[in-house]
Structures are given as structure tokens and as C-alpha cells.
C-alpha positions as a Markdown table, in Angstrom:
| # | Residue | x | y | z |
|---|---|---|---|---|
| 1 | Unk | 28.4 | -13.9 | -8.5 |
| 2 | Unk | 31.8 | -12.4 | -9.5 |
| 3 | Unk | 30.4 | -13.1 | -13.3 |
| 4 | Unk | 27.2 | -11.2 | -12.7 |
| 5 | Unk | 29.7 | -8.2 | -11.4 |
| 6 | Unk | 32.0 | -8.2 | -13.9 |
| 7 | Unk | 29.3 | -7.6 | -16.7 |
| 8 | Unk | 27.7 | -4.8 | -14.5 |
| 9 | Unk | 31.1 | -3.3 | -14.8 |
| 10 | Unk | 31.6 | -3.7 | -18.5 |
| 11 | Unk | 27.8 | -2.1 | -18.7 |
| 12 | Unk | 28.3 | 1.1 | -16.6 |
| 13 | Unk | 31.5 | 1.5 | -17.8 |
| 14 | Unk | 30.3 | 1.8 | -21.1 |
| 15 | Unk | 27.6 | 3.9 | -20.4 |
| 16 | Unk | 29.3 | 6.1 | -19.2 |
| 17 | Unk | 32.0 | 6.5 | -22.0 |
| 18 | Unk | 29.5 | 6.6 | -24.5 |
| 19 | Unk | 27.6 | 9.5 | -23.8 |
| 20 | Unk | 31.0 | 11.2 | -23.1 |
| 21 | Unk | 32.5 | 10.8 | -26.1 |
| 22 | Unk | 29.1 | 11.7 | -28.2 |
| 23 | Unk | 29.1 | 14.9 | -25.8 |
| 24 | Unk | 33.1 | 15.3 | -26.5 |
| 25 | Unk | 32.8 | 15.1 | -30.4 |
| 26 | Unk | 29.6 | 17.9 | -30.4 |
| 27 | Unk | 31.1 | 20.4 | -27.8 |
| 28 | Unk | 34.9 | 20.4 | -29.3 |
| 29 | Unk | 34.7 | 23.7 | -30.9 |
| 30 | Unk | 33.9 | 25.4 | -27.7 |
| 31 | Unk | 36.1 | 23.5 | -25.4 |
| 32 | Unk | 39.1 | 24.9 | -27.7 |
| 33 | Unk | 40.2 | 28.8 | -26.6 |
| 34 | Unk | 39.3 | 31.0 | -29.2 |
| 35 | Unk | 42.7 | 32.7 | -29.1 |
| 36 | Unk | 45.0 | 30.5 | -30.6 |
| 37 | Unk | 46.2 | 30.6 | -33.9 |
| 38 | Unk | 44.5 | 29.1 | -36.0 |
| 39 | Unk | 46.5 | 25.5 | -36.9 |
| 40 | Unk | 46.8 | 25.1 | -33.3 |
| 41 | Unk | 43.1 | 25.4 | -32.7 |
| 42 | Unk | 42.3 | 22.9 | -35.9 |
| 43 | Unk | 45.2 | 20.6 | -34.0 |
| 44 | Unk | 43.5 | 20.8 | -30.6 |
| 45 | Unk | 39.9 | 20.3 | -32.0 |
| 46 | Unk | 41.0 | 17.5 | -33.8 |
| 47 | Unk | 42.6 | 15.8 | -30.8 |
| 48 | Unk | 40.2 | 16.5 | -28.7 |
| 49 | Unk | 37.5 | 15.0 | -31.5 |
| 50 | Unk | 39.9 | 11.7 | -31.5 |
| 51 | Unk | 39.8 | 11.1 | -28.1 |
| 52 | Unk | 36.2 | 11.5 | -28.0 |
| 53 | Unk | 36.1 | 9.0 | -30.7 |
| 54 | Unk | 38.4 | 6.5 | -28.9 |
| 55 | Unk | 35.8 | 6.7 | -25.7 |
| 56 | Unk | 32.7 | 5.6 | -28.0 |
| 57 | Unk | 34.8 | 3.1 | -29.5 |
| 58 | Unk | 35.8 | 1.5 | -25.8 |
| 59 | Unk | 32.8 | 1.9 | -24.9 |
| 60 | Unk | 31.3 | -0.5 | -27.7 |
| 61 | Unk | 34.5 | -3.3 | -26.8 |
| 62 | Unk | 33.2 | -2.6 | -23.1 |
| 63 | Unk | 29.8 | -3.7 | -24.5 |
| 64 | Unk | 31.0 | -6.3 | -26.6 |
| 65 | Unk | 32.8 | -7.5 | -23.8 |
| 66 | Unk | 29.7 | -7.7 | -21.4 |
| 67 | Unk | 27.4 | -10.1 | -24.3 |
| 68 | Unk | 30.7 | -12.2 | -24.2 |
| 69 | Unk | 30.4 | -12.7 | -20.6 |
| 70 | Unk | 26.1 | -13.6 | -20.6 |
| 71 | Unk | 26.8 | -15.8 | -23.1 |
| 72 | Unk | 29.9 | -17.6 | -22.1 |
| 73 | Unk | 27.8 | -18.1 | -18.6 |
């Protein structure tokens, strides 16, 4: 039972990363505040963008991780 759990939680965890990093890499731009200079601004989006990035790619270990675990069973 504690297999069937543990690839549930790989699943939902990865759907829910996913979506958030597709949603963090479109909505960057506006999540930045329009008043900083302007290198800061390019810095911040592009951190922002990174860390959106590093959620999809979790997300795809997260669902690498749950095939392992059906087909290890």
C-alpha cells in the first residue's frame, strides 16, 4: 500500500509544480515592479524565470520518479 502512496505523491506533486512553473515563466514580467532600474528588473525577471524553470524540471524527476516506482512493483 505504502508503494501505491508513494507514487500518488510523486504524481500530485508534480502536477502541481508543473503548471506552476509554466504559469511562473509566462507571468514574470508582471510579477517584477515596474520601478526598478532597469538591470535590476532584467536580474529579477530572470531569476524569477529560473526558478520557474527549476519547478518544471522537478516536476518531470517527480514524474520520472513515479514510472520508476509502477515498474519496479
Amino acid at each position: 500500500m505504502s508503494g501505491v502512496l508513494d507514487v500518488i505523491t510523486c504524481l500530485a506533486v508534480a502536477c502541481f509544480l508543473f503548471p506552476l512553473g509554466v504559469w511562473g515563466r509566462a507571468h514574470a514580467d508582471g510579477l517584477v515592479v515596474d520601478a526598478l532600474p532597469s538591470e535590476e528588473r532584467e536580474h529579477r525577471i530572470s531569476v524569477l524565470r529560473r526558478g520557474a524553470l527549476t519547478c518544471q524540471v522537478v516536476a518531470g524527476v517527480m514524474l520520472g520518479a513515479a514510472v520508476l516506482l509502477i515498474t519496479t512493483r
